[in-house]
N, C-alpha and C positions, 0 to 999 in steps of 0.2 A: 214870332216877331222876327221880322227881315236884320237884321246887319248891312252895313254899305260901307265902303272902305275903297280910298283916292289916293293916284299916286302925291307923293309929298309934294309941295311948290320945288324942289332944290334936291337932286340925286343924293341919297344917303347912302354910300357903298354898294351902287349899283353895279349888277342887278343882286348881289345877294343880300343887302339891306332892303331888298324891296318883292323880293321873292326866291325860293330856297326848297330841292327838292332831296331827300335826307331819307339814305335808306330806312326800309323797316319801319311797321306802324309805334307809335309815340306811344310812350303809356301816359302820359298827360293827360290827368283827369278833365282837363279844360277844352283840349281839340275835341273839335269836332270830328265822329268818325262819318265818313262819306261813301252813302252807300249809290251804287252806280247810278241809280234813277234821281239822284239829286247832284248831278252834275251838269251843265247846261254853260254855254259858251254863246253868244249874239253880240253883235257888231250893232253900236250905239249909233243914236242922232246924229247927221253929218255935225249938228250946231255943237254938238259934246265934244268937249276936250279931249277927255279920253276914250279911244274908239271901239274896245273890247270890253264887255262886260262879262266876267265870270263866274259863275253861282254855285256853290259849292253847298249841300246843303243848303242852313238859313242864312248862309250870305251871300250879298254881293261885291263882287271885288273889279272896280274899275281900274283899269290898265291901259298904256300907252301901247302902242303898236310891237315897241321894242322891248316892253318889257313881257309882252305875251309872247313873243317870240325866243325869249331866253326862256320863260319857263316853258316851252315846247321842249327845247332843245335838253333840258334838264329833263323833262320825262323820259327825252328818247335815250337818253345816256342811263337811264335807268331799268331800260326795255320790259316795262309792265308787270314791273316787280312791287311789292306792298311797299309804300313810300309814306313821310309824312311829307308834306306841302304844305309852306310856308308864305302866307301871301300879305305881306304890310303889317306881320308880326301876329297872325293867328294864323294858328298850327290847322292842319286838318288830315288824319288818319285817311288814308286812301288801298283800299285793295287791290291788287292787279288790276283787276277788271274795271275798276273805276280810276286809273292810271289811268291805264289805255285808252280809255274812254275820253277822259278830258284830253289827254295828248292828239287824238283825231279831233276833237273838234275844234280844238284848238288852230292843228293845221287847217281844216277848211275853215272856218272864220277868218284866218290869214292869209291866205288864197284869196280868200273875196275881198279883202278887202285892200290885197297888194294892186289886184283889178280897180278896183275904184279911182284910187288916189292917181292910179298913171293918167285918168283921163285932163288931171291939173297938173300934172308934169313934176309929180311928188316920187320920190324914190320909193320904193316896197321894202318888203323887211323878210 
């Protein structure tokens, strides 16, 4: 069974009310741990509000431009170290390798799609 998970209508102590990367995998029986092959990052429907989708394991987690670009920038401050990743309030254990992994693909989904948006005169992130 998929999970799906949207930014709020209204910033809740963003970005760390909305995603949070915390050294050291979680022992929280509830996180999901995430193993590298179930990480996966794609850039939604132009019609989609929010234009990163996340998948982390069995979820997905929709994000705004800015808030996938603050958890970028949290992984790289963590330089591919076992982290838990916190994304709209479910946790998820991540190994190095599956840090690493979502922090690339993270930056290219935002690469593409900082390209996109210039062509309507949209600032990138």
């Amino acid at each position: 069974m998929t999970r799906e998970t949207h930014e709020p209508d209204e910033p809740i102590n963003w970005p760390y009310g909305h995603v949070s990367v915390t050294p050291g995998r979680t022992t929280d029986p509830a996180a999901d741990r995430i193993a590298l092959a179930a990480v996966a990052v794609t850039l939604t429907d132009d019609d989609h509000d929010e234009c990163i989708r996340v998948t982390l394991g069995p979820t997905d987690h929709y994000l705004h431009s800015t808030t996938a670009r603050a958890l970028a920038d949290e992984l790289a401050a963590h330089n591919g170290t076992p982290v838990t990743i916190t994304i709209h309030d479910i946790p998820h254990a991540a190994s190095g390798p599956a840090a690493r992994a979502l922090r690339h693909a993270l930056e290219l989904r935002l690469t593409e799609w900082n390209q996109r948006p210039a062509a309507y005169g949209i600032p990138g992130v």
